[in-house]
C-alpha positions, 0 to 999 in steps of 0.5 A: 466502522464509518471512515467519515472523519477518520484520518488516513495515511497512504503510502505511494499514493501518487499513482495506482493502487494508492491513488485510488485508495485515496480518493475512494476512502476520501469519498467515504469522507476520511481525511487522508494524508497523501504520501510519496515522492511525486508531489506534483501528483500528489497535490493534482490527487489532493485537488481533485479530493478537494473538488469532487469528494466530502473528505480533505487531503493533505500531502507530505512528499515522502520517500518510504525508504526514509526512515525520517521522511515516514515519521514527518508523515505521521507527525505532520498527519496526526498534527493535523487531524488529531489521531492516524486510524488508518495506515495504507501500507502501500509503496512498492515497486515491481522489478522483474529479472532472473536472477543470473541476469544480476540486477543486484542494485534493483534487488536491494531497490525492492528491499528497501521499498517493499520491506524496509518502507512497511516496517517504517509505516509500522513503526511510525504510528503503531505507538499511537495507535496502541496509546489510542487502542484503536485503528487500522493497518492495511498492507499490500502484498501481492499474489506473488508473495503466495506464490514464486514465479519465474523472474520473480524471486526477490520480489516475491520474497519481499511480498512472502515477508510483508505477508509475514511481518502482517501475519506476526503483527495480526497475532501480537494485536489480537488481544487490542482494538487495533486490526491488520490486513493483508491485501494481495493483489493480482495483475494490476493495471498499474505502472509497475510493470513500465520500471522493470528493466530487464530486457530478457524478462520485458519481452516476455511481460509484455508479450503475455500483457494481451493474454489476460484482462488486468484488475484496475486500481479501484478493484484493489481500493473498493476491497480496502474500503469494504475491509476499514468499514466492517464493525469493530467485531470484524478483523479481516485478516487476509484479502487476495483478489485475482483477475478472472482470467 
């Protein structure tokens, strides 16, 4: 598939994963429709796709867990460019406790964003791209959602169910031009980690943070990019990409 001038959205593009993501399908030459909350950071990263790639960028301020701030992102993209081909389900956040430590507003926190946000993806542009029976959704798990890690729990929970919710949609597409990926990620270089907030477990993080030699934020997007540009014969269902330490 060539992504020059196909139509990109990409949750928690602002930073990270997503950013990279962004710039590296904009340098394939996709337009790409910049969603997060952040729009100063968003319109920097639209400046610098202007400046420096063949694509073109536009930016929605978007709030994931909205269900109406993703639709305006849909609407406002395929207004703009025509069609949405791609969907980078990206937008999520990382907050690491035990459980009897009781983080109880963080745990709906990673509910909201990493679960309700993808279904909210899902159901802003599934419908056209099933009219256009074409098209491309990517979501981000995590290692973590292939395996439970202590301090974890919910927020391995929430990747085990993005996992599934791909898994079930990969299956109930089959049979259409529409593919579905998985992404997991290991350790990335990433802010996620500057948000967790239990003391307990941040003593720990960071105390193992020296240990190893995390993937940064393109190694995720050059595996985007390698998946949205095999041939339509070609449905990559699941990439899990680890550090090698």
């Amino acid at each position: 598939m060539n992504v020059q001038g196909k139509t990109a959205i990409i949750t928690g593009a602002s930073s990270g994963i997503g950013e990279a993501t962004a710039f590296a399908l904009a340098n394939e030459g996709a337009n790409v429709v910049l969603g997060a909350r952040r729009a100063d950071r968003l319109e920097a990263l639209q400046k610098k796709i202007k400046e420096e790639t063949k694509g073109e960028a536009i930016v929605v301020a978007t709030d994931v867990t909205v269900r109406e701030d993703v639709e305006k992102l849909a609407a406002t993209a395929k207004e703009r460019f025509g069609s949405i081909d791609l969907l980078i389900n990206n937008a999520g956040v990382m907050l690491l406790s035990y459980l009897k430590n009781d983080h109880i507003d963080e745990w709906m926190q990673m509910v909201d964003v990493n679960v309700k946000g993808v279904l909210h993806g899902i159901h802003a542009i599934l419908p056209g791209m099933i009219e256009q029976n074409s098209g491309h959704i990517i979501n981000i798990s995590s290692v973590a959602g292939h395996e439970v890690f202590p301090a974890g729990n919910v927020y391995s929970a929430t990747k085990y169910a993005v996992r599934a919710l791909t898994m079930g949609l990969e299956k109930e597409l089959s049979k259409t031009g529409i593919r579905v990926t998985n992404v997991s990620p290991g350790p990335v270089r990433t802010e996620l980690s500057d948000h967790i907030t239990d003391e307990e477990v941040r003593e720990k993080f960071m105390s193992n943070q020296g240990k190893m030699t995390p993937l940064e934020p393109e190694d995720i997007a050059n595996a985007i990019v390698h998946a949205v540009k095999q041939p339509d014969r070609v449905d990559t269902n699941e990439i899990i990409i680890r550090n090698t330490n």
